[in-house]
C-alpha positions as CSV (number, residue, x, y, z in Angstrom):
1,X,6.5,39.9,-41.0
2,X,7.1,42.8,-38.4
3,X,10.5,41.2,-37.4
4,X,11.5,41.4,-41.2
5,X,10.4,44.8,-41.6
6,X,11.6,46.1,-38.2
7,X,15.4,46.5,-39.4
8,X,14.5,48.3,-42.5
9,X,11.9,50.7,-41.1
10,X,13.5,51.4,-37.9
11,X,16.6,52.3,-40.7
12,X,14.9,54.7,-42.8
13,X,12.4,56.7,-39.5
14,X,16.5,57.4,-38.5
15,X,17.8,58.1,-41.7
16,X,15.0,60.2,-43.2
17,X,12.9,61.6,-40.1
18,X,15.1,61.5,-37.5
19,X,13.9,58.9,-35.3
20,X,16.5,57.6,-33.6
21,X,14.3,55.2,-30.8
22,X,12.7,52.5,-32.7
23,X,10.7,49.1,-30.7
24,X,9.1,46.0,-32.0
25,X,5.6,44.6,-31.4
26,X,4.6,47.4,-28.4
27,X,1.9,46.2,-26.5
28,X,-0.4,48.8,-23.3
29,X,-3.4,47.6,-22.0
30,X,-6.2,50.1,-20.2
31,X,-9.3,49.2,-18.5
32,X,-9.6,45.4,-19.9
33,X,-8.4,46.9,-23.8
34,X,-5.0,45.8,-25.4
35,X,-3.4,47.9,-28.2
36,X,-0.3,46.4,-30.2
37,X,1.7,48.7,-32.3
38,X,3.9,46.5,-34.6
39,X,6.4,48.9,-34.8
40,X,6.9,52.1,-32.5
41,X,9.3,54.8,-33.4
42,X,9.8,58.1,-32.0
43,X,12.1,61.1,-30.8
44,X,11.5,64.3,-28.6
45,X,8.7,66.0,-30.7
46,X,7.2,63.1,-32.9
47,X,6.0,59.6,-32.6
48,X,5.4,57.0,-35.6
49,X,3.1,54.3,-35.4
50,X,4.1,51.6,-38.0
51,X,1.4,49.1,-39.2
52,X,3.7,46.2,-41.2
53,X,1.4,44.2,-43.7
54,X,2.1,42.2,-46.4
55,X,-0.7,43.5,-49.0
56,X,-1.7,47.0,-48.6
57,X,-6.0,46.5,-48.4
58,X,-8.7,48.8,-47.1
59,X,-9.5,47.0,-43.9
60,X,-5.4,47.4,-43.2
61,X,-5.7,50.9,-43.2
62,X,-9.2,51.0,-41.5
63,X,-7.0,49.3,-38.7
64,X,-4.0,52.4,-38.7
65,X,-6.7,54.9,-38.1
66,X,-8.0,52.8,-35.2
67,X,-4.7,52.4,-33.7
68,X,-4.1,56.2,-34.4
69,X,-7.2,57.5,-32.8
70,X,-6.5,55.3,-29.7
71,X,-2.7,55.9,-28.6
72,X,-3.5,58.9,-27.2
73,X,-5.1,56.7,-24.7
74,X,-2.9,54.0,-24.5
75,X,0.6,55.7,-24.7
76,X,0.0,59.2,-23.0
77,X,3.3,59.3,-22.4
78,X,4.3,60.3,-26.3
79,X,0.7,62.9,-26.2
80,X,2.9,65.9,-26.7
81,X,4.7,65.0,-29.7
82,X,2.9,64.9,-33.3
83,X,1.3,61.8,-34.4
84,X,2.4,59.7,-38.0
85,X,1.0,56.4,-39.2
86,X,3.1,54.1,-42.0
């Protein structure tokens, strides 16, 4: 599902935010843990984290909070720029 999605998406973060550096299925591991981003996008000041599902359900979103509260963590190297989940 991500590699259908990942043309689209990484189309309209360019198009409507600006983001001109999109990558697919992101993977950084830290002290034993593994955290996948299915699709990262980002520029100088902001970073989007892109969850791609099929059905929008509760425990999907449970799981973009997660991923949002750890890539501070896991990707310090975006920990200036503001955060956004999709």
């Amino acid at each position: 599902t991500e590699g259908l999605a990942f043309p689209s998406v990484s189309r309209l973060l360019n198009e409507h935010f600006d983001i001109p550096k999109s990558q697919l299925r992101v993977r950084s591991e830290l002290n034993g843990s593994v955290l996948e981003i299915d699709i990262l996008g980002y520029n100088d000041d902001i970073v989007f984290v892109v969850e791609v599902k099929s059905h929008l359900r509760e425990d999907g979103v449970k799981q973009i909070q997660d991923t949002l509260a750890k890539f501070p963590k896991f990707f310090p190297e975006h920990g200036d720029k503001r955060l956004y989940g999709m």
